[in-house]
MIDOSE-1310 file (N, C-alpha, C; in nm, 2 decimals, decimal comma, always signed):
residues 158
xxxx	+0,75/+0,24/+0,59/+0,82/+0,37/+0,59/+0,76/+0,46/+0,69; +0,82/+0,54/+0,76/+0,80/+0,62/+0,88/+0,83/+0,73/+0,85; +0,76/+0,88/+0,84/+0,86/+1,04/+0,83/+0,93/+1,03/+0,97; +1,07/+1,05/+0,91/+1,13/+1,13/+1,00/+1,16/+1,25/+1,05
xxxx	+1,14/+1,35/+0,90/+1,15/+1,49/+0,91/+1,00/+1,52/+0,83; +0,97/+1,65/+0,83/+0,87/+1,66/+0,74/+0,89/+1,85/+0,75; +0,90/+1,94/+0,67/+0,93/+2,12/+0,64/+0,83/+2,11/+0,55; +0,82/+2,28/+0,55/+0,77/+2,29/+0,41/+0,84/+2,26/+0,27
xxxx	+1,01/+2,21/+0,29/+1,07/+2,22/+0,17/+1,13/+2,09/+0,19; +1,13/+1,98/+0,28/+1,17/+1,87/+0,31/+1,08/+1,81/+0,35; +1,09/+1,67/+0,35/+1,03/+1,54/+0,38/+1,11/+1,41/+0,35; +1,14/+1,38/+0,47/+1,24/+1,28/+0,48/+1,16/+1,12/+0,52
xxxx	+1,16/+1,07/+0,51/+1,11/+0,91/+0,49/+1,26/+0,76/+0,53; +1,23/+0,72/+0,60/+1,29/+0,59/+0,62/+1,22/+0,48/+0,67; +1,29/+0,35/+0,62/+1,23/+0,19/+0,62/+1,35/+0,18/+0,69; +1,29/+0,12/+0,88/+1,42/+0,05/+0,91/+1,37/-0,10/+0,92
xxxx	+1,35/-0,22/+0,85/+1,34/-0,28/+0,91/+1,35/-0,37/+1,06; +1,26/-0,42/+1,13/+1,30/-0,47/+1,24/+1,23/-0,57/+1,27; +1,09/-0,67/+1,23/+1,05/-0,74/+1,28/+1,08/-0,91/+1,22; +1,08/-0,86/+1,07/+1,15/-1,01/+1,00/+1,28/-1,00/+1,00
xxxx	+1,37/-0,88/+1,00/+1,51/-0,98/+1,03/+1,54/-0,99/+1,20; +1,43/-0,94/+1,29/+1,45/-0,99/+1,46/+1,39/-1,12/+1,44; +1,32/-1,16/+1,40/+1,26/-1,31/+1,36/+1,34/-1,41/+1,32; +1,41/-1,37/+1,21/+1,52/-1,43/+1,12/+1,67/-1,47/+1,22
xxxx	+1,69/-1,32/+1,30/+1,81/-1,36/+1,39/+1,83/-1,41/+1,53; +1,68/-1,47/+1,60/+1,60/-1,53/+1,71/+1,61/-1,67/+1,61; +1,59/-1,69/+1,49/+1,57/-1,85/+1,44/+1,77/-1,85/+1,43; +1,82/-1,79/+1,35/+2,01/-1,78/+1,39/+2,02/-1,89/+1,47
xxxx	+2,01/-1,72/+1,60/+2,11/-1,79/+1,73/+2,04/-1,90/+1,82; +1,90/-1,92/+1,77/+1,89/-2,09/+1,80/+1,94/-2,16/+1,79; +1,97/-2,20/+1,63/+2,03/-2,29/+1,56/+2,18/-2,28/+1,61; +2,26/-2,17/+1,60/+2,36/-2,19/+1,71/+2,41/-2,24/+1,86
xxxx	+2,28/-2,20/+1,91/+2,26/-2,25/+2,06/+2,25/-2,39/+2,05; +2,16/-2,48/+1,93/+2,13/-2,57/+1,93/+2,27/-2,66/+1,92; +2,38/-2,59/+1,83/+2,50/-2,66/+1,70/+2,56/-2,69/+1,86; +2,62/-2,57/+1,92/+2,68/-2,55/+2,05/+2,67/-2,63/+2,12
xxxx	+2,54/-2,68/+2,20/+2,50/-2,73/+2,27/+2,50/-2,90/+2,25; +2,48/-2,93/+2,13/+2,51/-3,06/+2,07/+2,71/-3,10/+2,01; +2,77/-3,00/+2,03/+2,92/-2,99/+1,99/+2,97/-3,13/+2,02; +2,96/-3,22/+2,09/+3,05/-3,31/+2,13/+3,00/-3,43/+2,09
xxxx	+2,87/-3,44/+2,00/+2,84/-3,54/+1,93/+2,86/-3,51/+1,80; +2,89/-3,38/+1,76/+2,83/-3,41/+1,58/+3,03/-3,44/+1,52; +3,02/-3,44/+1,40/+3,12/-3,52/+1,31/+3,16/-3,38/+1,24; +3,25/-3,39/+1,15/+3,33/-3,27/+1,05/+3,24/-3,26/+0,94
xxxx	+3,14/-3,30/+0,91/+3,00/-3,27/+0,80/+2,89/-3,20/+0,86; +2,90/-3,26/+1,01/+2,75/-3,14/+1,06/+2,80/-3,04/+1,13; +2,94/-3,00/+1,14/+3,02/-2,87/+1,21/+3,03/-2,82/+1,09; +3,05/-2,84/+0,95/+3,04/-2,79/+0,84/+2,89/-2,75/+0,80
xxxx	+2,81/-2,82/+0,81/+2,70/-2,75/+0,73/+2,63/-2,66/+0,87; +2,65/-2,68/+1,00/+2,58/-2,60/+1,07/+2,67/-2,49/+1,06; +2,78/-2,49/+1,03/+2,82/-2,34/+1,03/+2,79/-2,23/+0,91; +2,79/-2,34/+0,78/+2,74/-2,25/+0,66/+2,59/-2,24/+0,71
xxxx	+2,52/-2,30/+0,77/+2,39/-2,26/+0,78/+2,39/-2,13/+0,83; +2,45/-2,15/+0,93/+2,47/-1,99/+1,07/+2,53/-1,89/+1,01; +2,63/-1,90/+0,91/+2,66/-1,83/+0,84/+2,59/-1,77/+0,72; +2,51/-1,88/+0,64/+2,39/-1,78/+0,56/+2,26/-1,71/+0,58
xxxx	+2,25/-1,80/+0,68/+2,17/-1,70/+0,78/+2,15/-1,59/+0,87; +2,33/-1,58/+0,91/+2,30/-1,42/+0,92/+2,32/-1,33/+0,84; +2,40/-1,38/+0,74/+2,42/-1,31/+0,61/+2,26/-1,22/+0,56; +2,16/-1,36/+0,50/+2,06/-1,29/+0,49/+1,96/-1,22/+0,61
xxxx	+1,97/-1,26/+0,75/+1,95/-1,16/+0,82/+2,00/-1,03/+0,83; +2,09/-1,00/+0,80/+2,15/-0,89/+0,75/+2,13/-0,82/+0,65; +2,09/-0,83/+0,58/+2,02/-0,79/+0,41/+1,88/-0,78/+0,39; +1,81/-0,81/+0,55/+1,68/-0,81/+0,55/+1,69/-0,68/+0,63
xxxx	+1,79/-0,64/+0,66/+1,78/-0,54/+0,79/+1,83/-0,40/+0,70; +1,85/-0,41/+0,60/+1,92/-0,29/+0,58/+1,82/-0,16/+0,56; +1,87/-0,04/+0,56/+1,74/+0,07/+0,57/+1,74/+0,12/+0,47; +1,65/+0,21/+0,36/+1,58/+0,25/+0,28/+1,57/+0,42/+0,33
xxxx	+1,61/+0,50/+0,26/+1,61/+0,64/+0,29/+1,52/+0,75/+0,14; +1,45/+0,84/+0,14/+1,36/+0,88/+0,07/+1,37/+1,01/+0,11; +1,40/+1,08/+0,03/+1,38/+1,26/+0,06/+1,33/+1,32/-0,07; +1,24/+1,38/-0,03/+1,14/+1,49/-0,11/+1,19/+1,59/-0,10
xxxx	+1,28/+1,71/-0,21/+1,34/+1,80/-0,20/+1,24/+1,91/-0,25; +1,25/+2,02/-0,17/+1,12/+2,10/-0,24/+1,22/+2,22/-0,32; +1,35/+2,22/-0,25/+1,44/+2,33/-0,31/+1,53/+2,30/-0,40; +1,51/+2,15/-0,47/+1,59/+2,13/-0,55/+1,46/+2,05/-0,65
xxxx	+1,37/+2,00/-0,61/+1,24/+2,00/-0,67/+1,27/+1,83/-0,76; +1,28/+1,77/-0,68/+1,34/+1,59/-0,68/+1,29/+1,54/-0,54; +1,27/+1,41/-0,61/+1,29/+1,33/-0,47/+1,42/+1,20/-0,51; +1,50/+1,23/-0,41/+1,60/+1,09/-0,41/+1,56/+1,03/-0,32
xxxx	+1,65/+0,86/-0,37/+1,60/+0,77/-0,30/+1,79/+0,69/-0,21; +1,74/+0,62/-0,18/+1,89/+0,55/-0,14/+1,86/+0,42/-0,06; +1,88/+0,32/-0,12/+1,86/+0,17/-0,04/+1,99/+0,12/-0,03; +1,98/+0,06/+0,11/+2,12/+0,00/+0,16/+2,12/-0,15/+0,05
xxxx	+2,21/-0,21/+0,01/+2,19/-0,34/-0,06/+2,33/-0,39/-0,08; +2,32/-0,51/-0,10/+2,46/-0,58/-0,14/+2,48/-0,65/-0,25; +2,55/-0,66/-0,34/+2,64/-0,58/-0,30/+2,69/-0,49/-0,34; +2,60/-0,36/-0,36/+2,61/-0,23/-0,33/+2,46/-0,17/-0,31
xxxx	+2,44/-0,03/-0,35/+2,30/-0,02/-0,26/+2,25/+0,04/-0,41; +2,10/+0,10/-0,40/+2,01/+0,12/-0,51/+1,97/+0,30/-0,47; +2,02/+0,38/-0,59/+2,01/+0,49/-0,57/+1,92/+0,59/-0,69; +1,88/+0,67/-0,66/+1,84/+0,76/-0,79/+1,76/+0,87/-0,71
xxxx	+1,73/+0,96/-0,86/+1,63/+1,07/-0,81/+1,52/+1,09/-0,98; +1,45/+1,17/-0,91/+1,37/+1,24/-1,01/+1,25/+1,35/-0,99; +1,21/+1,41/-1,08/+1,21/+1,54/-1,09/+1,08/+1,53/-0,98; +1,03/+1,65/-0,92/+0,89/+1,65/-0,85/+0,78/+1,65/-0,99
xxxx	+0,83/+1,73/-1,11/+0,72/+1,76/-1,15/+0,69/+1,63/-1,25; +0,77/+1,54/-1,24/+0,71/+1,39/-1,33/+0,60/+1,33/-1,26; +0,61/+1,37/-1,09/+0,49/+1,31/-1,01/+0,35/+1,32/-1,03; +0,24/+1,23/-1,10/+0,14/+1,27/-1,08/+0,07/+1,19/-1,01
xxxx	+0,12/+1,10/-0,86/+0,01/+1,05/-0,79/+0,07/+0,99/-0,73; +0,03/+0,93/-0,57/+0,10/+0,85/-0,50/-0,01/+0,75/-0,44; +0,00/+0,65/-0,49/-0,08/+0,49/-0,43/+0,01/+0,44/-0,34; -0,10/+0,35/-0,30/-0,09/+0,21/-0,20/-0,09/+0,13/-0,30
xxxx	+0,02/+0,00/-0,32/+0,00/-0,12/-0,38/-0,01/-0,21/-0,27; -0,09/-0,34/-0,34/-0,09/-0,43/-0,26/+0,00/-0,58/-0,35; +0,05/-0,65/-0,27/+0,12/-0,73/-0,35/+0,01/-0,85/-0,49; -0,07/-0,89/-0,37/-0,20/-0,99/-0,46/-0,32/-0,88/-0,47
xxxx	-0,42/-0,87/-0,56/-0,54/-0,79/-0,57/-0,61/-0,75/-0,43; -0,61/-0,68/-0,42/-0,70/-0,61/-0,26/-0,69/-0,67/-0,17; -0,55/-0,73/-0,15/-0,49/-0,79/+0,01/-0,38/-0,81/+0,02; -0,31/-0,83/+0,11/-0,17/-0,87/+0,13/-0,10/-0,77/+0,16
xxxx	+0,02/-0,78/+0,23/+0,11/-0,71/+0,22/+0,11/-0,56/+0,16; +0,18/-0,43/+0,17/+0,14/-0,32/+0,06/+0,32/-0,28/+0,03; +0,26/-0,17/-0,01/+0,45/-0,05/-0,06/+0,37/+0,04/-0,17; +0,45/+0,16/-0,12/+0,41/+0,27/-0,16/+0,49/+0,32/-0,28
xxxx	+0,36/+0,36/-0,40/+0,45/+0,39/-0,50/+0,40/+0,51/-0,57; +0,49/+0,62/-0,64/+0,48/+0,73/-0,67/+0,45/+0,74/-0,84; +0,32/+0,75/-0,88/+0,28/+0,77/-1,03/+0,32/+0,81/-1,06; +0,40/+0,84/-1,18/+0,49/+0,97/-1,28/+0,45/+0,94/-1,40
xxxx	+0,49/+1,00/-1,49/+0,44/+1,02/-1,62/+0,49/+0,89/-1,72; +0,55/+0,82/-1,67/+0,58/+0,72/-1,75/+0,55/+0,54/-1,68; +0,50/+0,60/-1,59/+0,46/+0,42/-1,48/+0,48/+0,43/-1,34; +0,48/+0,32/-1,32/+0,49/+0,34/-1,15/+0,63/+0,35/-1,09
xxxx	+0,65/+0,35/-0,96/+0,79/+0,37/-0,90/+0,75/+0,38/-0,74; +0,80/+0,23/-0,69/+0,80/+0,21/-0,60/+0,87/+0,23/-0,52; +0,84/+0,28/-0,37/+0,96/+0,35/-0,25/+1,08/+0,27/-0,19; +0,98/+0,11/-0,23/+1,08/+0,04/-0,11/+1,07/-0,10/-0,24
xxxx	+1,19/-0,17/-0,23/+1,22/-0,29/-0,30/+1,10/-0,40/-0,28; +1,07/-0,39/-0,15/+0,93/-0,50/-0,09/+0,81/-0,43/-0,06; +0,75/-0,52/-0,03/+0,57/-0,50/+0,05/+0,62/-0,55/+0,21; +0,56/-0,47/+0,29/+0,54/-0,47/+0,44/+0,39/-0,49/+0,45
xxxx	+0,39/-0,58/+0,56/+0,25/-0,61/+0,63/+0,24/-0,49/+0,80; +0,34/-0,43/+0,82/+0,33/-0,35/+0,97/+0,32/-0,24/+0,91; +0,36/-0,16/+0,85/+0,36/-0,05/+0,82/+0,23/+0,05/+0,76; +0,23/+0,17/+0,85/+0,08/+0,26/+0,81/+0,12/+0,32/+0,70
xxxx	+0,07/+0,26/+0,58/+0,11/+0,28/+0,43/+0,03/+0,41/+0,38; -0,07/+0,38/+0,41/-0,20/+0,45/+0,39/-0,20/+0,58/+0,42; -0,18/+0,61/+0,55/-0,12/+0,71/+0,65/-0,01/+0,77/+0,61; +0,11/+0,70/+0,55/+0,21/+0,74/+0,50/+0,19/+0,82/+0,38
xxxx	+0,13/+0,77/+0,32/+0,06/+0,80/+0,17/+0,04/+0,91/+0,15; -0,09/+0,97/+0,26/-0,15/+1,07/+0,26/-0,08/+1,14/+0,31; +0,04/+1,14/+0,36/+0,15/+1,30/+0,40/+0,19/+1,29/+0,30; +0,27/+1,19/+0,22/+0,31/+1,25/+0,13/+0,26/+1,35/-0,01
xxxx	+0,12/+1,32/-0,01/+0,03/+1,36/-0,11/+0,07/+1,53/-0,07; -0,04/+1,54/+0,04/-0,02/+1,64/+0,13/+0,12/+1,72/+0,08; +0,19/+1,66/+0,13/+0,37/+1,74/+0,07/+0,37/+1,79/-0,04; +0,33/+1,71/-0,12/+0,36/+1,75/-0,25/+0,24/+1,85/-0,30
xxxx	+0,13/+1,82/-0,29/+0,02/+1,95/-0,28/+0,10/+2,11/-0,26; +0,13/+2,06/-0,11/+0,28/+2,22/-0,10/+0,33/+2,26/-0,17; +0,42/+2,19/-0,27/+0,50/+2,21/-0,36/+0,41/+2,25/-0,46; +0,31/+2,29/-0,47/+0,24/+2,33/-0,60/+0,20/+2,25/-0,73
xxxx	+0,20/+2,11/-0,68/+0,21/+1,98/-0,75/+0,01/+1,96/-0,76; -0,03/+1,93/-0,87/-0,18/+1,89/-0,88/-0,20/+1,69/-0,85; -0,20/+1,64/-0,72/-0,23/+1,55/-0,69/-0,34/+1,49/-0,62; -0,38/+1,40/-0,73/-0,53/+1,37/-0,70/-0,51/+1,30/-0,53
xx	-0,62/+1,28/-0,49/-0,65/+1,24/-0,33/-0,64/+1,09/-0,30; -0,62/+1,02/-0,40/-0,58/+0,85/-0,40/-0,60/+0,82/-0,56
C-alpha cells in the first residue's frame, strides 16, 4: 500500500498491484507467442487447451491486478475500504474510534511476506486481501498510526 493523499482530516491509501501480475502476463504472452508460433503443427486439442490456458491465464492475471483503495475519514470519523474483485468487489467501513492499533503481519512467524492490519476492539482487520513482499509496510504503518494520533485516537507506537 502507498499514501496517495494524506490532510489533517484525510488519508487515502492504495494497492496497485504491478509486479506479480507483470510476471503473470510476460509468462501469458509467451505461451501465446509460443501457441502462435507453433500454429501449423498442433491438432484441435492443443488449439483447445492452449487457448483455455491463455485464456485463464489472463483471466487470473487480471484479478491479480486489481486495486485496493483505503480512506481514513477524519470528518466522518471511519475508515472505508474498497477492493476491486470478481465477481464483485469487497467493501465496508468502520468507526475510527473501534481502532486501537495498527500492526505489521507477517504471513509465517517473523518472516515472509507482510499486510497491514488495523486492531479494533473486537480482532484484527486486515487492509489488503494478501501479504506483499515489495511493499514498505512498516513505513506505511507508521503514517498511519501518526494519522490517527491526529484524530485524537490513543495508539500505541507498534
Amino acid at each position: 500500500m502507498r499514501v496517495v493523499s494524506e490532510s489533517d482530516k484525510e488519508l487515502i491509501l492504495e494497492h496497485r498491484p504491478i509486479v506479480l501480475p507483470g510476471l503473470a502476463g510476460i509468462l501469458v504472452i509467451a505461451v501465446a507467442i509460443q501457441t502462435l508460433s507453433s500454429a501449423a503443427t498442433l491438432n484441435l486439442e492443443s488449439w483447445t487447451g492452449a487457448c483455455a490456458g491463455i485464456g485463464v491465464g489472463g483471466f487470473v492475471t487480471y484479478l491479480m491486478a486489481l486495486p485496493s483503495q483505503v480512506v481514513f475519514d477524519g470528518k466522518q470519523r471511519e475508515v472505508r475500504w474498497h477492493h476491486g474483485g470478481w465477481p464483485g468487489s469487497g467493501k465496508g467501513h468502520l468507526s475510527l474510534d473501534k481502532i486501537t492499533g495498527v500492526q505489521v503481519l507477517t504471513e509465517t512467524p517473523n518472516s515472509g511476506p507482510e499486510r497491514i492490519a488495523l486492531m479494533t476492539t473486537t480482532g484484527s482487520m486486515p487492509l489488503l486481501r494478501h501479504y506483499s513482499g515489495v511493499e514498505p509496510h512498516q513505513q506505511t504503518a507508521a503514517i498511519i498510526r501518526d494519522w490517527l494520533r491526529r484524530q485524537g485516537l490513543d495508539i500505541p507506537a507498534e
